[in-house]
C-alpha positions in Angstrom: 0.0 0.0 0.0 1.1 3.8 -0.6 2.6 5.1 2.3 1.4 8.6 3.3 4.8 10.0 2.6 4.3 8.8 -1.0 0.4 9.5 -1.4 1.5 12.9 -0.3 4.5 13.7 -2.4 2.0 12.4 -5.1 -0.8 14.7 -4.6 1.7 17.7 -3.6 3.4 17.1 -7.1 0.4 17.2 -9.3 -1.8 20.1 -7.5 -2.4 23.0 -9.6 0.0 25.1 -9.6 -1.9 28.5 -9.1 -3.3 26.7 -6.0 -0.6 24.3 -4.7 1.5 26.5 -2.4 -1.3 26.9 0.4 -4.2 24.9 -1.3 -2.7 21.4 -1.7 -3.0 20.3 2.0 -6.2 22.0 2.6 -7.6 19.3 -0.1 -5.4 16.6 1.6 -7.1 17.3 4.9 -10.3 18.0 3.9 -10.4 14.3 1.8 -8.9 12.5 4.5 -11.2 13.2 6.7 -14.2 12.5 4.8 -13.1 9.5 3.8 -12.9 8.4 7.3 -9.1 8.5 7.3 -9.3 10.9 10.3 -5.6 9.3 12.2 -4.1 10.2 8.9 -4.6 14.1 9.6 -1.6 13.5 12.4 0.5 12.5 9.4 0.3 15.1 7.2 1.1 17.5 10.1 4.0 15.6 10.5 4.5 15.7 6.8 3.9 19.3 6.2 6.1 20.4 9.5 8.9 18.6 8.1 9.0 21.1 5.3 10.8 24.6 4.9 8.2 26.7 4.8 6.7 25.2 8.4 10.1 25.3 10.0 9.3 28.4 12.4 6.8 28.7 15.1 4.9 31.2 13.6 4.8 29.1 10.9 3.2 26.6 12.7 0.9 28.5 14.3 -0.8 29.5 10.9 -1.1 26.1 9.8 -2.3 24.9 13.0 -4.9 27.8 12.3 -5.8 27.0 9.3 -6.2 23.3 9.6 -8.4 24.3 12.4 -10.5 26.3 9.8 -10.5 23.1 8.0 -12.0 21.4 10.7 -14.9 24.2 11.5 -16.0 24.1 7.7 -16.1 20.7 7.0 -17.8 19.2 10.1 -20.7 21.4 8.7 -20.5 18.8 5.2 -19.6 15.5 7.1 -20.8 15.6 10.5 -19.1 15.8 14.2 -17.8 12.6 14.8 -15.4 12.3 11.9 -14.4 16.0 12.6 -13.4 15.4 16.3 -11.9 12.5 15.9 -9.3 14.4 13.4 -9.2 17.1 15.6 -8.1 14.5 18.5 -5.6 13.4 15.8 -4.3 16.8 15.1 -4.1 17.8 18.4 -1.6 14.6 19.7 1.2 15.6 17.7 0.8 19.5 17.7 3.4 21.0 20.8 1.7 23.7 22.8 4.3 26.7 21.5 2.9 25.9 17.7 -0.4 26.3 17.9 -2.9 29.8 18.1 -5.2 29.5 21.5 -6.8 32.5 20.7 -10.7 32.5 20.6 -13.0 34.9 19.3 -16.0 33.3 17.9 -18.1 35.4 19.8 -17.5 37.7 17.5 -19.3 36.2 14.8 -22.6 36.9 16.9 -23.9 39.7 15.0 -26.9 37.9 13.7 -27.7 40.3 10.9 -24.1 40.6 9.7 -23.7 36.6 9.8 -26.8 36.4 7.6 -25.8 38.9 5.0 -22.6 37.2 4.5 -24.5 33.4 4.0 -26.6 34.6 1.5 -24.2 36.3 -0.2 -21.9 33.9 -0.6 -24.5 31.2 -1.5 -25.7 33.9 -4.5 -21.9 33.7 -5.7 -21.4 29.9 -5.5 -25.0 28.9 -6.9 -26.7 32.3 -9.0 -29.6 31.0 -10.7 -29.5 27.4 -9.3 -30.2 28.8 -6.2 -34.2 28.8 -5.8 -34.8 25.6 -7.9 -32.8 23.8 -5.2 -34.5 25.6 -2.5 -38.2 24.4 -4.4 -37.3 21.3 -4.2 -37.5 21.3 0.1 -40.8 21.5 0.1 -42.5 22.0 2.9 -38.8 22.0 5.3 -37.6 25.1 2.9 -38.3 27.7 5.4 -36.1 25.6 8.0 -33.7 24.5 6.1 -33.4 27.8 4.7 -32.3 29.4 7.6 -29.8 26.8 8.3 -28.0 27.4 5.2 -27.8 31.0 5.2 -27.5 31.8 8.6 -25.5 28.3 10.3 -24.0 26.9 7.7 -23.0 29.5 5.5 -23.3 32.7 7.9 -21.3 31.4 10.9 -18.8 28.8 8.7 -18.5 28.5 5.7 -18.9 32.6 4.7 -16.5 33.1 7.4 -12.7 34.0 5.3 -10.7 35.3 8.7 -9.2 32.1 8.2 -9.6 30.9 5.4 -10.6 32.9 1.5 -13.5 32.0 -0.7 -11.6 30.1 -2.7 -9.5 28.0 0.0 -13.2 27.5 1.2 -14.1 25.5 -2.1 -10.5 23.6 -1.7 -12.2 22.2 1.2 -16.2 22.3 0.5 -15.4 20.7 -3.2 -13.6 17.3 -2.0 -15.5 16.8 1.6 -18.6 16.2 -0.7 -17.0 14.6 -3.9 -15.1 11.9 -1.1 -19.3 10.7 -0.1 -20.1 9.8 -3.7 -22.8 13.1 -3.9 -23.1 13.5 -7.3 -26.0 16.6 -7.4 -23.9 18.5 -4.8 -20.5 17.9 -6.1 -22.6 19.2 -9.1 -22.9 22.1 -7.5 -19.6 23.0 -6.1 -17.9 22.4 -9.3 -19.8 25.4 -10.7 -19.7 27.3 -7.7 -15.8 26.9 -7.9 -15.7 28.0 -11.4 -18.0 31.0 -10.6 -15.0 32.2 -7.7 -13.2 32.5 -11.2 -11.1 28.8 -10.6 -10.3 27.4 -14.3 -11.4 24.4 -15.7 -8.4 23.2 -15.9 -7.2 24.0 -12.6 -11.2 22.3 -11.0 -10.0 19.5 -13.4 -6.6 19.1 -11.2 -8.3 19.0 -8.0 -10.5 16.6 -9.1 -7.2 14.2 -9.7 -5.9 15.0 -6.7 -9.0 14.4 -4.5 -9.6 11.0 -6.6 -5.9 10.3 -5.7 -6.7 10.4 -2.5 -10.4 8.6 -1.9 -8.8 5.7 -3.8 -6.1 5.3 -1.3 -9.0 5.3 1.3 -10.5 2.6 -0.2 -13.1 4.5 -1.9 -14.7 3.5 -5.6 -14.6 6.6 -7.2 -16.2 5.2 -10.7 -18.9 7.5 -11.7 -18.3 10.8 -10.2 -18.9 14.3 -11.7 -16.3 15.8 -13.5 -16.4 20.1 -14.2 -16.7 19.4 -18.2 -19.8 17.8 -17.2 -21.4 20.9 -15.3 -19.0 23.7 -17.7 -22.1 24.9 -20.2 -23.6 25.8 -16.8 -21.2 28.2 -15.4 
């Protein structure tokens, strides 16, 4: 089997290259835990603080930070359990002086600020999709509604202190491609061509995430691919 050392070279290698200084692990964390490869997020620490550009503290501390963002997005697209059990993973090989303790999520309370953000970054990533998805909740829609634009999207998702709108998708895109969810991968495909991504460069991620899910143990016959969604965009 491919070691982690090797499946990460690998996907490091063949990341786009517009996205692969800073985008390239996001991916890699965000597929390993949603394929349920949540002990592996320990070894790609390990992997990435090996590296020169992780070799000081404050370093460190920003990917620590942002791997964290990592975590608060995607437990919103694969649930809690696999989430803290990565988090547990992370957090027995981080040392205390390389990580950010800070908290100020109670920032984020302004209820009218964290809803104008979710809906507007829904209306970039989804345009004219938008309300035929929305039609098709029924009678939830009003519920459901809320919890996009204001939980969701308001409080995560929406939120770039961390991490940008497009380091969001690096995450969003391969958390839902890794559970086989062809209609939503549908949709984050275009949305990640809307934040101006090129097909080429949606194409690449693709790879890499496939790369990845396959090494999990996944089937990944069948999936979407961006030409498949490109007269959309």
């Amino acid at each position: 089997m491919t070691t982690h050392q090797e499946l990460f070279d690998d996907v490091r290698a063949k990341y786009p290259p517009s996205l692969r200084e800073q985008g390239w692990y996001l991916t890699t964390a965000s597929s390993l835990v949603a394929t349920g490869k949540v002990d592996s997020l320990a070894q790609l620490y390990l992997y990435l603080t090996a590296l020169p550009q992780f070799s000081e503290p404050g370093q460190r501390k920003q990917l620590s930070l942002r791997l964290r963002g990592v975590l608060l997005k995607e437990w919103t697209l694969v649930g809690i359990p696999l989430v803290v059990g990565a988090l547990a993973a992370l957090a027995r090989v981080e040392k205390a002086e390389d990580t950010d303790v800070g908290f100020d999520g109670n920032d984020d309370l302004d209820r009218g600020r964290v809803h104008q953000r979710g809906v507007a970054f829904l209306q970039r990533l989804y345009q004219q999709n938008l309300e035929p998805i929305l039609e098709t909740w029924g009678s939830h829609s009003e519920h459901f509604q809320w919890v996009e634009e204001d939980i969701i999207y308001g409080l995560f998702l929406a939120d770039f202190s961390v991490l940008d709108s497009i380091e969001t998708q690096l995450v969003v895109l391969p958390a839902i491609m890794c559970q086989g969810l062809r209609g939503a991968t549908q949709w984050h495909l275009r949305g990640t061509r809307r934040l101006g991504v090129s097909m080429e460069d949606v194409e690449g991620l693709q790879l890499c995430v496939e790369t990845i899910a396959r090494w999990a143990g996944k089937d990944t016959e069948g999936w979407a691919r961006v030409r498949d969604i490109e007269a959309d965009v």
